[in-house]
TIMAR-129637 format. One line per 4 residues: for each residue x, y, z of N, C-alpha, C. Coordinates in steps of 0.2 Angstrom, whole numbers, plus 5000, padded with zeros to 4 digits. Layout:
TIMAR-129637
X/Y/Z/X/Y/Z/X/Y/Z  ...
***
This chain:
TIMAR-129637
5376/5576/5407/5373/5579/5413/5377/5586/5414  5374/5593/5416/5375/5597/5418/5376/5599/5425  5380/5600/5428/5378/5602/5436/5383/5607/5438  5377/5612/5443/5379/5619/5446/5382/5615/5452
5389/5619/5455/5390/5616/5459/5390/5625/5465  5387/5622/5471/5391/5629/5477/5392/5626/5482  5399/5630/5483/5404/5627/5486/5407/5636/5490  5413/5634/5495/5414/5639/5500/5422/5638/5500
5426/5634/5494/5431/5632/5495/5435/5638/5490  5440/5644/5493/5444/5646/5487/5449/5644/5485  5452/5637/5486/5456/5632/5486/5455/5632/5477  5451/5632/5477/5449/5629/5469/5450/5635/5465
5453/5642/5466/5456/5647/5462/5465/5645/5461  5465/5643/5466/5476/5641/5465/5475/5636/5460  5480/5635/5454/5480/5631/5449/5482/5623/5449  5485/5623/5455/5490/5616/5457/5483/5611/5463
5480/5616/5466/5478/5613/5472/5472/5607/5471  5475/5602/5475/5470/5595/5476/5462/5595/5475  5460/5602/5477/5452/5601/5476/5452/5606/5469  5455/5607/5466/5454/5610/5457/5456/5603/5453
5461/5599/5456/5461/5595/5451/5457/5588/5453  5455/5589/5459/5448/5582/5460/5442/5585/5453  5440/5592/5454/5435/5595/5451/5435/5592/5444  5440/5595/5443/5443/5593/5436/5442/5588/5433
5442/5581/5437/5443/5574/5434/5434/5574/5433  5433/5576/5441/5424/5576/5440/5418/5580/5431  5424/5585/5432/5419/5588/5426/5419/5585/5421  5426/5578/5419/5426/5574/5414/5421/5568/5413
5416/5571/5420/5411/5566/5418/5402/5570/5416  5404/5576/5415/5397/5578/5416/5399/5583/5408  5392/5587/5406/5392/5591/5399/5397/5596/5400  5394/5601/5406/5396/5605/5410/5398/5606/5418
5402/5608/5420/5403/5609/5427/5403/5616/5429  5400/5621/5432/5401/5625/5434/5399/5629/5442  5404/5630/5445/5406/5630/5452/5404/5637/5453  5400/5639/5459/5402/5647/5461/5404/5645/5469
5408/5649/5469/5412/5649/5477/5412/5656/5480  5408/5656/5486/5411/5662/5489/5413/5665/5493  5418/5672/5488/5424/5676/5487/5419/5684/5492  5426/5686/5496/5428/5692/5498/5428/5695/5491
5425/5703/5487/5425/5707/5485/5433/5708/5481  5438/5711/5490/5444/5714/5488/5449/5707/5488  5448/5700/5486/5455/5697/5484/5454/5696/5478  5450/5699/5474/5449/5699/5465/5449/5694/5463
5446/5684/5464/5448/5680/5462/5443/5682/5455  5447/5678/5449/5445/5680/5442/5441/5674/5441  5434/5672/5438/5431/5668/5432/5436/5663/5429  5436/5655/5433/5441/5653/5427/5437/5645/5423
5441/5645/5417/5437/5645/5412/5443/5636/5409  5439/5632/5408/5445/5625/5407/5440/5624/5400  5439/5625/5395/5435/5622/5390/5428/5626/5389  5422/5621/5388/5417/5620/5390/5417/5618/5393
5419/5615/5396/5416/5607/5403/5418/5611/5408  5421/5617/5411/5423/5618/5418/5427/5623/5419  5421/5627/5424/5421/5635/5424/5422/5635/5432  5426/5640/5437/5425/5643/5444/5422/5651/5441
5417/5651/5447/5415/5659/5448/5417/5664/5453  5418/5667/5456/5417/5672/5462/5414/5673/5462  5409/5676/5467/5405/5679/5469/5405/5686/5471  5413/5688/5472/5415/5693/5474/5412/5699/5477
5409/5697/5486/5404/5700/5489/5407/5705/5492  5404/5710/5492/5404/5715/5497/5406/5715/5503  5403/5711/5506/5400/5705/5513/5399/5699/5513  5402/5695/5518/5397/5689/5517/5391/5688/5521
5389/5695/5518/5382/5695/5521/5378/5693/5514  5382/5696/5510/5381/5694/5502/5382/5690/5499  5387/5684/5501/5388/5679/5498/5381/5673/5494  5376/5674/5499/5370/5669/5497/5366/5673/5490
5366/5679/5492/5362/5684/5485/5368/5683/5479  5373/5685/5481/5378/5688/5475/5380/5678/5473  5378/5675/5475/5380/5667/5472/5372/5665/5470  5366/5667/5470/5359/5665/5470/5359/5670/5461
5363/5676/5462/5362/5679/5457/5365/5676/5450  5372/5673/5453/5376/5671/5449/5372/5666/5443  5371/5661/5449/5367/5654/5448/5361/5655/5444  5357/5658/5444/5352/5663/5439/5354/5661/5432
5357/5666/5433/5360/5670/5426/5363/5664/5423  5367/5657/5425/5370/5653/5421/5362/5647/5418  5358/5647/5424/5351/5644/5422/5347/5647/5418  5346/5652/5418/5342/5656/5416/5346/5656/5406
5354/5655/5406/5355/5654/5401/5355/5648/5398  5357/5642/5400/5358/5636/5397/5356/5630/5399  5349/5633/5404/5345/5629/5406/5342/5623/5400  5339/5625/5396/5336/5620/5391/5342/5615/5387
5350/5615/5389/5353/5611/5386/5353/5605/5391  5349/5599/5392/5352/5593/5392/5348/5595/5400  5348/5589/5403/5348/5588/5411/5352/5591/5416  5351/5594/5420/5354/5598/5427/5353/5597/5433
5357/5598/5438/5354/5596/5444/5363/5599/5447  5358/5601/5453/5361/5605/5458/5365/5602/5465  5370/5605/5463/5373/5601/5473/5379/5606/5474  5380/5605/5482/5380/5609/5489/5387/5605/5492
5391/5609/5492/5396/5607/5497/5394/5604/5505  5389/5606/5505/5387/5606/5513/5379/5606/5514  5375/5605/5518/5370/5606/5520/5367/5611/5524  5372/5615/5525/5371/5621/5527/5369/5627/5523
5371/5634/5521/5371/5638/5520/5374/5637/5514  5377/5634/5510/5377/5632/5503/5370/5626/5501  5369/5625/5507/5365/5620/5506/5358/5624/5505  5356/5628/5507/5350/5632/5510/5350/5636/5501
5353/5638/5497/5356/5642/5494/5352/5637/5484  5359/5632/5487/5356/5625/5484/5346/5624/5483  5344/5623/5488/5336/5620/5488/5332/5625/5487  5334/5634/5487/5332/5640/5484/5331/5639/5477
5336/5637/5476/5337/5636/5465/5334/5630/5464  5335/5626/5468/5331/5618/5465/5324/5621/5465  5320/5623/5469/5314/5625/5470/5311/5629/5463  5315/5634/5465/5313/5640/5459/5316/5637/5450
5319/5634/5449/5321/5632/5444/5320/5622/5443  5315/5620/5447/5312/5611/5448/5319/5608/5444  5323/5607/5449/5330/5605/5448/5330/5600/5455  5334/5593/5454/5335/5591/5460/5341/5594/5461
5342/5593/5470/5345/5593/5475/5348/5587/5476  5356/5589/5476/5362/5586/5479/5365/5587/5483  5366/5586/5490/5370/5587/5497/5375/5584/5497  5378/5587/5500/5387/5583/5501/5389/5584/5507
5390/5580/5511/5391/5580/5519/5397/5577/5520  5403/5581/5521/5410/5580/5522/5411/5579/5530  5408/5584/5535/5409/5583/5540/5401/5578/5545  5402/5579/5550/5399/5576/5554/5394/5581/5557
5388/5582/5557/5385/5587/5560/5383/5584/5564  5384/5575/5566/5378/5575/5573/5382/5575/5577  5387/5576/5577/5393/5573/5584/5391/5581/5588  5389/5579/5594/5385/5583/5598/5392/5589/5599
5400/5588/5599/5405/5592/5599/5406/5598/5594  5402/5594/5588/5401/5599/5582/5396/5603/5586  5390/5602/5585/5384/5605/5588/5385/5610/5594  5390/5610/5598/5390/5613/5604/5395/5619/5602
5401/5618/5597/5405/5619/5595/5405/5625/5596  5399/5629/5590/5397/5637/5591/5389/5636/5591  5387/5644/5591/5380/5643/5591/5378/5644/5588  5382/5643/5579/5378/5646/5574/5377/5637/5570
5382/5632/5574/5382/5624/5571/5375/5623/5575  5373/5624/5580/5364/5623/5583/5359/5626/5577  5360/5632/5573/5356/5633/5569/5356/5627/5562  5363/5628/5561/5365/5625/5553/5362/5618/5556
5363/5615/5562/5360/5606/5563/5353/5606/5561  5348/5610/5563/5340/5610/5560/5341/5611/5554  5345/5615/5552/5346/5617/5544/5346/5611/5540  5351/5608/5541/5352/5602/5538/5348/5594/5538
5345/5596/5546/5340/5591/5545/5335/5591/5541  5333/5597/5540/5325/5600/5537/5329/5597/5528  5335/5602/5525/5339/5601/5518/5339/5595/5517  5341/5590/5522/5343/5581/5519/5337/5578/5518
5333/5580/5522/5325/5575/5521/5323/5580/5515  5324/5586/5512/5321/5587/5506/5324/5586/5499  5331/5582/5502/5337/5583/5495/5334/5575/5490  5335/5576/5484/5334/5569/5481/5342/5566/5481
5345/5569/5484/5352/5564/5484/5358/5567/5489  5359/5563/5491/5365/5563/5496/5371/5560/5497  5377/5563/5497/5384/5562/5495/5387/5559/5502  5388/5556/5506/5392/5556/5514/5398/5552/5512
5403/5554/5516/5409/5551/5514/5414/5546/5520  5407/5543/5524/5409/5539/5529/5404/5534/5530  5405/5526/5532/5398/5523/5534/5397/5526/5543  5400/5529/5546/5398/5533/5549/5391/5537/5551
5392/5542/5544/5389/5548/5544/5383/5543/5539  5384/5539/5536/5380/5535/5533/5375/5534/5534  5377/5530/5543/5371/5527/5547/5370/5532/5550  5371/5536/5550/5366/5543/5554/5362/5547/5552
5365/5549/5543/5359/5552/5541/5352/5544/5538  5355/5538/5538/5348/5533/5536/5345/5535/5541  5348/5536/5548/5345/5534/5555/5337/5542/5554  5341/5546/5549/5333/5551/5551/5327/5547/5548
5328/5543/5543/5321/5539/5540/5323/5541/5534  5328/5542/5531/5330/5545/5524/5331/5539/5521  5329/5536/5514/5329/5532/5511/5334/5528/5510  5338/5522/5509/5343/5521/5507/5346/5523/5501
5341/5522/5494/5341/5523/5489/5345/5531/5488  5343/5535/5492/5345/5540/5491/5353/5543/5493  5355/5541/5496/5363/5540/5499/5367/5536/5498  5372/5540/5495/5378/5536/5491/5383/5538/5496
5388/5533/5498/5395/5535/5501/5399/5536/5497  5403/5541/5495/5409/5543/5490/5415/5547/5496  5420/5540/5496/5427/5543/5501/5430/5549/5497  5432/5554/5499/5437/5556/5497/5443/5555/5493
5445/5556/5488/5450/5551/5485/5457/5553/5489  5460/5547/5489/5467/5550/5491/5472/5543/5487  5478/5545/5481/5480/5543/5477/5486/5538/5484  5482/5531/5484/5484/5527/5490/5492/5527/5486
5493/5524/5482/5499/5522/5478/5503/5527/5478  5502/5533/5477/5508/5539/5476/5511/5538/5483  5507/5538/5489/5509/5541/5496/5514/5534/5495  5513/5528/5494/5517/5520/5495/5521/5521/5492
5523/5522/5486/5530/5524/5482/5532/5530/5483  5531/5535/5487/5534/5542/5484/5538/5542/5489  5545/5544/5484/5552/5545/5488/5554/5549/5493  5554/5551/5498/5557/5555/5503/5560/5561/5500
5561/5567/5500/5565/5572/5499/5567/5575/5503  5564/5573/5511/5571/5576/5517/5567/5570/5521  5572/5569/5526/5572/5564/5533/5570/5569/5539  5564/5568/5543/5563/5570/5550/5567/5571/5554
5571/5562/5555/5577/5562/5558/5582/5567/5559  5585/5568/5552/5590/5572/5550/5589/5580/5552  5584/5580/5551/5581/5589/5554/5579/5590/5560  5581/5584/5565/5580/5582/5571/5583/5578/5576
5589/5577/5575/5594/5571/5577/5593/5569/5582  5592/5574/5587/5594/5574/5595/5586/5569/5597  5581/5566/5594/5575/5563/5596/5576/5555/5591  5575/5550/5596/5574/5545/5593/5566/5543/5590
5561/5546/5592/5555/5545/5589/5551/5552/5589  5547/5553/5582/5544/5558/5580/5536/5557/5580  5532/5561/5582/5526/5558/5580/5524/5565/5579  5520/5563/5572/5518/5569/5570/5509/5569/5570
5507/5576/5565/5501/5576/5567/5501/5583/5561  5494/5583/5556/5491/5585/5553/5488/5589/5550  5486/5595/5551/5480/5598/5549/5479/5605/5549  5472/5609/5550/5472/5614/5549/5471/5617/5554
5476/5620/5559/5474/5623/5567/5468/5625/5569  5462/5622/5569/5454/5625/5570/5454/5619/5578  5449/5621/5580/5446/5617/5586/5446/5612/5584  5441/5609/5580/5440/5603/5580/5447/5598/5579
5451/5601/5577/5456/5595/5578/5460/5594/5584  5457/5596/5586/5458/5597/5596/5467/5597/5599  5471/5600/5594/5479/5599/5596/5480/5603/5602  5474/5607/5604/5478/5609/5612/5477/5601/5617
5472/5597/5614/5470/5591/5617/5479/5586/5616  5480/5587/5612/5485/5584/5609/5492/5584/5611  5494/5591/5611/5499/5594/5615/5498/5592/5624  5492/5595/5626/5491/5590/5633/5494/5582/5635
5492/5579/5632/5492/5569/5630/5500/5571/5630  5502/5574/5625/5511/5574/5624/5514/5574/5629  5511/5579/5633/5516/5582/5639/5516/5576/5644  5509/5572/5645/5509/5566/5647/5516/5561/5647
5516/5562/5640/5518/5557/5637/5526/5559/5638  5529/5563/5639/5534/5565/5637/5538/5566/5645  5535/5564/5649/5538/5563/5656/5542/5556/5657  5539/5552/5654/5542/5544/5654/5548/5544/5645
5546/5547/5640/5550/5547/5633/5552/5554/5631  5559/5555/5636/5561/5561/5634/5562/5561/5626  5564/5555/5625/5569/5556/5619/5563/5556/5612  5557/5557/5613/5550/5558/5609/5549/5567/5609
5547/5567/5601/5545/5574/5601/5538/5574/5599  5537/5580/5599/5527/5580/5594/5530/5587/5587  5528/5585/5580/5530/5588/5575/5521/5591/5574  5519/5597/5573/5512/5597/5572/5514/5602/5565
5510/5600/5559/5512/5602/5553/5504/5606/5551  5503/5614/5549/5497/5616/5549/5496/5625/5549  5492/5624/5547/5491/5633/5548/5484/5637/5549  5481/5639/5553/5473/5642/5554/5474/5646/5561
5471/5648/5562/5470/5654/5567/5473/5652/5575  5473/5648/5576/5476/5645/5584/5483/5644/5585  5484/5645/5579/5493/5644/5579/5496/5648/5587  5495/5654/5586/5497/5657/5594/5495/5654/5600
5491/5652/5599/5487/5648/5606/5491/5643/5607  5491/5639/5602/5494/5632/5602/5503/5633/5606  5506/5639/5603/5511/5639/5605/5512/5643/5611  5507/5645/5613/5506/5646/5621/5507/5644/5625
5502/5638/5623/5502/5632/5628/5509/5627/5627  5510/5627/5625/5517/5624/5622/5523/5627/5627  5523/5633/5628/5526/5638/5631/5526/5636/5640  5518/5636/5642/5515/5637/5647/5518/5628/5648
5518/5625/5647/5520/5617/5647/5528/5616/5648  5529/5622/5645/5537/5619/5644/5540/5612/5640  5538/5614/5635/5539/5610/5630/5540/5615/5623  5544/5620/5624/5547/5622/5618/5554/5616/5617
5555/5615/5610/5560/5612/5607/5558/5603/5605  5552/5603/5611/5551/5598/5611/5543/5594/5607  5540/5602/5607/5533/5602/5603/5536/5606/5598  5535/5606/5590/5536/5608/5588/5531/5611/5580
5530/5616/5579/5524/5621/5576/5525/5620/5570  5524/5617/5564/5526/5622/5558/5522/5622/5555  5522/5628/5549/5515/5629/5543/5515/5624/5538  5509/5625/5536/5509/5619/5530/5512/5619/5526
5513/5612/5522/5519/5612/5517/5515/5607/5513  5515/5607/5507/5512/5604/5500/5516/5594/5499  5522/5596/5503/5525/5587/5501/5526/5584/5507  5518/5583/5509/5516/5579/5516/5518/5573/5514
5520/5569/5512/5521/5561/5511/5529/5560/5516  5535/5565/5514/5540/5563/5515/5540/5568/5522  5533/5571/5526/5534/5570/5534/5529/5562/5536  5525/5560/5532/5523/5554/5534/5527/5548/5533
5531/5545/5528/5537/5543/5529/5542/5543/5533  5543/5550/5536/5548/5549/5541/5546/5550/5548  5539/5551/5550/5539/5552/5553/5538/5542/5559  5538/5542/5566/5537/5537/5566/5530/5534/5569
5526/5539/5572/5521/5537/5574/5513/5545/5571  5510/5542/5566/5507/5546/5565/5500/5548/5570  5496/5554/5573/5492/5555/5577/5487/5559/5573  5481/5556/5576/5474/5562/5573/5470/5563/5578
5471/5567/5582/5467/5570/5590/5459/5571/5587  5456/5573/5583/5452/5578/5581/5447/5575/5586  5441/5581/5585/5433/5579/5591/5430/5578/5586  5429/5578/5579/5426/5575/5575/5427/5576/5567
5425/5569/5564/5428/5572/5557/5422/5568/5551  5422/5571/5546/5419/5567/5539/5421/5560/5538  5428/5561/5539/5433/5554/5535/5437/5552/5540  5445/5558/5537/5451/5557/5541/5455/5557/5533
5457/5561/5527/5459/5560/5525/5466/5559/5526  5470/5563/5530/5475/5564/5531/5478/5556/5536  5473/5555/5539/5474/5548/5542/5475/5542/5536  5469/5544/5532/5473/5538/5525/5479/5536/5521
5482/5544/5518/5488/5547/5517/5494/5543/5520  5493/5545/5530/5497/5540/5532/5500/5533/5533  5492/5531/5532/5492/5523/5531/5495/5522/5525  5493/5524/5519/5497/5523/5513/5502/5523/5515
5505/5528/5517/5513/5531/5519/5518/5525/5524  5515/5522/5526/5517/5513/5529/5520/5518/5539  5515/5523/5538/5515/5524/5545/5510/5523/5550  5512/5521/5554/5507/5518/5558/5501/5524/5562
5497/5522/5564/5492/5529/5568/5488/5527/5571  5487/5534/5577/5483/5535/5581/5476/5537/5580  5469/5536/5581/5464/5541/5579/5461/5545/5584  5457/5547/5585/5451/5547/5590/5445/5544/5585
5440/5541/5591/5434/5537/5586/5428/5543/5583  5433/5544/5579/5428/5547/5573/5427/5547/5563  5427/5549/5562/5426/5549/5554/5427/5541/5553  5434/5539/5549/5436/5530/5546/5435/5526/5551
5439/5530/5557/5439/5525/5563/5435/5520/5565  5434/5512/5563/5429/5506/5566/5429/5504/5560  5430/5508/5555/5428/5507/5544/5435/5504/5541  5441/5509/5541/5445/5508/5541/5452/5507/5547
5451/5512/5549/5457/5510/5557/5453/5509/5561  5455/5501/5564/5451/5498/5567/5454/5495/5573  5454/5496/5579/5457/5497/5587/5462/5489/5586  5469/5491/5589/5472/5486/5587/5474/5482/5580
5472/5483/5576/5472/5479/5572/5476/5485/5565  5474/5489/5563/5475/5491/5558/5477/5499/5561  5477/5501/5567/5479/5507/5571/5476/5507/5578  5476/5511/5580/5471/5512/5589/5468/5517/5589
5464/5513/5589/5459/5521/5590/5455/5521/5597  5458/5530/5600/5454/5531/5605/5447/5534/5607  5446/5537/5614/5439/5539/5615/5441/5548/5614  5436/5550/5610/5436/5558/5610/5436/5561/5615
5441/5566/5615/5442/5570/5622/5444/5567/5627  5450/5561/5627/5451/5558/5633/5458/5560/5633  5461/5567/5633/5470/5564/5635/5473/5560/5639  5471/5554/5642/5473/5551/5647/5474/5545/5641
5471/5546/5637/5469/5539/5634/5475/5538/5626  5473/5546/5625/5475/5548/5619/5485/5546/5623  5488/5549/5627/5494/5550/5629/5496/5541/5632  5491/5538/5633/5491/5529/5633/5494/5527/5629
5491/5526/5623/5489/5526/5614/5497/5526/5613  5499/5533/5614/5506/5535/5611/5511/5531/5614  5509/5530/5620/5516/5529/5624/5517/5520/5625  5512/5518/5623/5511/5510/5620/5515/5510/5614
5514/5513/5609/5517/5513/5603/5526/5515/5603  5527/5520/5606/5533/5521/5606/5537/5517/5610  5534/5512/5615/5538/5507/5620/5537/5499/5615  5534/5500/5608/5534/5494/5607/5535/5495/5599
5540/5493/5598/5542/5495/5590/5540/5489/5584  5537/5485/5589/5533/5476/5583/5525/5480/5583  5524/5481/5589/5517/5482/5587/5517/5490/5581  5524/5494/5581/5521/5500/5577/5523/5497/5571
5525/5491/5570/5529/5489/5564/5520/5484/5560  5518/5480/5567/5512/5477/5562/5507/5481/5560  5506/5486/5566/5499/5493/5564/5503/5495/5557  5507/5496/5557/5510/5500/5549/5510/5495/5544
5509/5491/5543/5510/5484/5539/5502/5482/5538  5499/5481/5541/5492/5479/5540/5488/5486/5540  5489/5493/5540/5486/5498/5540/5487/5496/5532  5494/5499/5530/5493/5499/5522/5492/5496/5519
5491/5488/5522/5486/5486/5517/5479/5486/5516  5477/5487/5520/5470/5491/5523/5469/5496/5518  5471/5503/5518/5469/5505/5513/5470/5505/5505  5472/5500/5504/5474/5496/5498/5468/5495/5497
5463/5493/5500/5456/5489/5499/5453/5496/5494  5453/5500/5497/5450/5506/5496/5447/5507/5488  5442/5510/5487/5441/5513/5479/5447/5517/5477  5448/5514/5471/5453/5519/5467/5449/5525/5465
5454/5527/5463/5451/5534/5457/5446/5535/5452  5448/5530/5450/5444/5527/5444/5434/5526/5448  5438/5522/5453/5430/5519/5457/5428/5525/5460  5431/5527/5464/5429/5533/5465/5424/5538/5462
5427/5541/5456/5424/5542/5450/5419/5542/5448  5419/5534/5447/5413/5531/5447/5406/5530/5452  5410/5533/5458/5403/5532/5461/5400/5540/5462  5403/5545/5460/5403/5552/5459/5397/5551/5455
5400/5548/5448/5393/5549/5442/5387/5544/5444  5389/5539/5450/5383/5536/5450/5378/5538/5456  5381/5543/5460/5378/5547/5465/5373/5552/5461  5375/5557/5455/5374/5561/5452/5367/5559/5447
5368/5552/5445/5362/5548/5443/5357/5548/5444  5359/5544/5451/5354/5541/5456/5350/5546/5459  5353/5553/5459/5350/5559/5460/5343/5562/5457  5346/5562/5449/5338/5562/5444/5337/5557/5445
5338/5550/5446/5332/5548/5445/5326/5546/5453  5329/5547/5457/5325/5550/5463/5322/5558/5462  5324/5560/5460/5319/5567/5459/5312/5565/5452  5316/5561/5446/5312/5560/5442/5304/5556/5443
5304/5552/5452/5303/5547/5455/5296/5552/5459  5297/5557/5460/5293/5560/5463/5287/5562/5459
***
């Protein structure tokens, strides 16, 4: 099987980065793989090239007012050359605007359509979010009811794209992998404690400073929290456009030294390790991988109910998960866990096993190529 993939990830030009080497496992299952992503014109990402089985492109636009021509152009020219070797079919990072892009080439070149739905477009927070998520929502409803196959990566997101009348057949759930076993055994290379003595409990927290991970919500809940447990900090590990905001409010709270900021770093395991209560604020998500990571990591967590949350962490039992947007609930959560050191100890003990259940790699894999399948043979089906 051959498959075009468009994607908006330039993660996949750095040579070490998790989504080049997920790829990578992936093309070991197909003839070909080749990826256009796109790139800004002046950061010069080059053509990279792993055999035959496994190519990235740039698009290297002008504009991204360009990206959809200058990837439509791309994608052309790789069909137009190797179209007659073997069976092909098309899939989209998204059902947006790579998705729109995607069901362009499926049409003009009678290819099925593959959609991959990482996030949650019907959480009305997403939708309101900005005004261009109101357009991209019809988008995606109009692309999923025309896709022969669908990738979702929560039973969440699952029952909601069936809930349009969309076939079961046609929707495969594929988690995100996350190498449960690495986080369980990998060894600590620095203690939280120790870069922070003066705090008996750490709670950290995640991700890429954009809205949806709501840490202004977050840092608010804290300051709740942190009237009653002086001796509790908040560690927020991350990098994206809010970083000044976030340390405003920080500021405006009066909680420097006590909130603290820093940019992303690659050996998240040994802050999940040491950290003692892990947090996921977001207003909505596809999954939560960084939530699974922690679980592996034998730390205990918070969610908001979104992405695994009710699947995997599941309230009391395997973590606490709260209601979206409630700092009063979120700053609860935290400060029950911190005043009860059995209960952080069982949520950490029965979380890790919990995603023990999970598909391995292997499985995973497996359900990749059998998403990919099930794709021809629902297009074959028409």
């Amino acid at each position: 099987m051959n498959i075009l993939m468009i994607s908006t990830d330039r993660a996949l030009f750095e040579a070490d980065s998790p989504v080049r080497l997920r790829l990578r496992e992936q093309a070991a299952l197909t003839t070909e793989l080749h990826v256009i992503v796109f790139t800004p014109k002046g950061e010069r990402f080059k053509v990279f090239h792993e055999g035959k089985k496994f190519t990235i492109y740039p698009t290297a636009s002008s504009s991204k007012w360009m990206y959809l021509p200058d990837a439509y152009a791309l994608a052309k020219k790789i069909l137009d050359t190797k179209r007659r070797k073997g069976k092909w079919l098309i899939t989209t990072q998204d059902p947006f605007e790579t998705g729109a892009l995607g069901y362009m080439l499926a049409r003009k070149f009678h290819l099925p359509l593959h959609l991959q739905l990482h996030t949650d477009p019907f959480s009305p927070l997403w939708q309101h979010e900005r005004l261009t998520h109101r357009f991209r929502f019809f988008l995606a409803l109009f692309l999923l009811k025309h896709a022969a196959g669908i990738r979702v990566v929560s039973e969440r997101v699952f029952a909601k794209v069936r809930a349009l009348g969309i076939p079961e057949a046609r929707i495969t759930k594929v988690p995100i992998i996350v190498d449960v076993g690495h986080f369980a055994h990998a060894a600590p290379s620095f203690d939280l404690h120790h870069s922070y003595p003066k705090f008996s409990h750490i709670i950290l927290s995640l991700g890429r400073l954009q809205p949806e991970k709501n840490f202004h919500g977050l840092i608010r809940a804290f300051a709740r929290v942190h009237r009653t447990h002086d001796d509790a900090m908040l560690l927020i590990v991350g990098s994206g456009p809010l970083r000044e905001r976030l340390v405003q409010l920080v500021r405006s709270l009066n909680l420097e030294g006590v909130v603290v900021i820093l940019p992303w770093a690659r050996d998240v395991a040994s802050y999940y390790k040491t950290c003692d209560i892990y947090v996921q604020p977001s207003l909505y998500e596809g999954w939560g991988m960084a939530v699974i990571e922690a679980m592996a990591s034998g730390s205990p967590v918070v969610m908001t109910d979104v992405g695994c949350a009710g699947e995997v962490v599941r309230n009391e039992e395997t973590g606490l998960v709260v209601s979206v947007q409630n700092d009063d609930a979120l700053a609860a959560a935290l400060s029950c866990l911190l005043d009860d050191q059995q209960l952080r100890s069982t949520l950490a003990t029965q979380g890790q096993a919990e995603v023990k259940k999970l598909a391995t790699k292997a499985e995973t894999l497996a359900l990749y190529e059998a998403s990919w399948k099930n794709t021809l043979k629902q297009y074959e089906k028409k």
